[in-house]
C-alpha positions in Angstrom: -139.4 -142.2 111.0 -137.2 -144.9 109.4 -139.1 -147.8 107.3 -136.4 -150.6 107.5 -138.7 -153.3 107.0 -139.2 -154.0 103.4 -136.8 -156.5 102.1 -137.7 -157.2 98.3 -140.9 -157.2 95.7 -142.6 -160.2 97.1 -144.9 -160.6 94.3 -147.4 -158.8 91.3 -150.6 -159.8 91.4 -152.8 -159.9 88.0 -156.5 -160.5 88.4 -156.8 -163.7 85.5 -159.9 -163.7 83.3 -159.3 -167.3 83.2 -156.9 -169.7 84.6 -157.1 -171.8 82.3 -155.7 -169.9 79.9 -153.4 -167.7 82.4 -151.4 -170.6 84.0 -150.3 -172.3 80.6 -149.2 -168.8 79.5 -146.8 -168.6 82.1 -145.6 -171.6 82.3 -144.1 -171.0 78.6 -142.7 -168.3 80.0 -140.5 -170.7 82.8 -142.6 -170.3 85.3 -144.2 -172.8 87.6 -147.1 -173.2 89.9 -145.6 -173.4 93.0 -149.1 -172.4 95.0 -152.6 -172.9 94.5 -155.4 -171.9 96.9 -159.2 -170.6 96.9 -161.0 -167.6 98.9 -163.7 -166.7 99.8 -164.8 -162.7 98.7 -167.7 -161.2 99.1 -170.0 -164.4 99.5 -168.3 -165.7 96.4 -165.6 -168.1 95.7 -162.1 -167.5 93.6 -158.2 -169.3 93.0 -155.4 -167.8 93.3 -152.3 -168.9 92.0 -148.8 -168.6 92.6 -146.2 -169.0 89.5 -142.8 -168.8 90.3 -139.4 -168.3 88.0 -136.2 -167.8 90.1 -137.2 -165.2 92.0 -139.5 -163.7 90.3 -143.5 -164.7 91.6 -146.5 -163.4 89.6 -149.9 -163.6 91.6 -153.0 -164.8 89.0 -155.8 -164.8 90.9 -160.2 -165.6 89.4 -162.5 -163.2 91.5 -165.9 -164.7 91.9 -168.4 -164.3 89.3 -169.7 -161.3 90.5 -166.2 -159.4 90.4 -164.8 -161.1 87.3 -167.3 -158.9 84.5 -165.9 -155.7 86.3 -162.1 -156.8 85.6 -162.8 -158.2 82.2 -164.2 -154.4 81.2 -161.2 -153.2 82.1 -159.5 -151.0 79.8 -156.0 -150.6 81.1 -154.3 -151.5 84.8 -154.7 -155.2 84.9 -151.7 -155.0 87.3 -153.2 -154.8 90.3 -151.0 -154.5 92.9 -147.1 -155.5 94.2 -146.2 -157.0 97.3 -143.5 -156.0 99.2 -142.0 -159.1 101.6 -142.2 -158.0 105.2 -140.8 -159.9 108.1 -143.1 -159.0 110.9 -146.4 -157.7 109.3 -147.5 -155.8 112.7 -144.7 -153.9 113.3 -145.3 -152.8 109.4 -148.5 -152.2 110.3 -148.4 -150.2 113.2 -145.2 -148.4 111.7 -147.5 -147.0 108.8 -150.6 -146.4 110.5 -148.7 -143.9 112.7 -147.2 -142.3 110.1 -150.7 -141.3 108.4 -150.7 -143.3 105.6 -153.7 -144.8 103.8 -154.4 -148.3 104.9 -157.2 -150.4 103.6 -158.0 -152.9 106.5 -158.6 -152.4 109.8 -156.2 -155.3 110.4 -153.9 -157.8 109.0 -155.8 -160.0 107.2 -154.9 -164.1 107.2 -154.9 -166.0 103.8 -154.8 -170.0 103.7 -151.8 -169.5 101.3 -148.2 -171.3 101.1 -147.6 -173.6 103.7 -148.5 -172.1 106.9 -150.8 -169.0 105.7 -150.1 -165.5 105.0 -150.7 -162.5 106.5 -150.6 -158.8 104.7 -152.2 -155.5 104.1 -152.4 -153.0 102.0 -151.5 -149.2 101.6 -153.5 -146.9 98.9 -150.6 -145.0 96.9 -150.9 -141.5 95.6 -152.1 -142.7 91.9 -154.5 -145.4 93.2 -151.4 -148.0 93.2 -152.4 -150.8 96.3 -149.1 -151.7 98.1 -149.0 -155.0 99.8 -147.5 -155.4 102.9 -147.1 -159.2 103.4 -145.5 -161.8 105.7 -145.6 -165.4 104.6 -145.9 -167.1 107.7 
């Protein structure tokens, strides 16, 4: 089996305590909101943001209430997951699925994010690491 889909690191996504706070902080650092978007998880409501320098995109996203106590207690691993920029996010799919690794929805899952949408998935890694597969449409 040959992967030869992945281009690049799409993006890092960092679950924010509090935009507020989050997107000033990296836009000292040269970066810029270049996406801004809410959905819907587990019968709550969250943002997630997109903030862009050169080529570099960092993911902040606010989980609903209900999440957001959970990854405030966290200790350590507020780096959540990396993306990895896929052209056609079935063919990824399928490709990993027959190969036996771990995937963590049934399906592709559609976001109302960028212009058109997005669609990804994502892969458990050996240490726990999620791996997003994703294909901005």
């Amino acid at each position: 089996m040959k992967i030869d889909f992945i281009h690049r690191i799409q993006h890092i996504g960092i679950p924010a305590h509090d935009l507020e706070v989050s997107i000033p902080f990296y836009e000292r650092l040269g970066f810029e909101n270049v996406m801004e978007a809410p959905f819907e998880f587990d019968g709550g409501y969250g943002t997630c943001v997109m903030m862009k320098n050169q080529e570099v995109i960092v993911e902040l996203y606010q989980m609903p209430a209900k999440q957001l106590a959970e990854i405030k207690g966290r200790s350590n691993g507020h780096v959540d997951h990396f993306a990895i920029d896929v052209a056609d996010v079935d063919h990824a799919f399928d490709t990993l699925k027959k190969a036996g690794f771990e995937i963590l929805e049934s399906t592709p899952t559609f976001l109302q994010f960028w212009k058109n949408g997005t669609r990804f998935f994502n892969v458990k890694g050996p240490s726990g690491e999620i791996i997003e597969f994703n294909q901005i449409l």
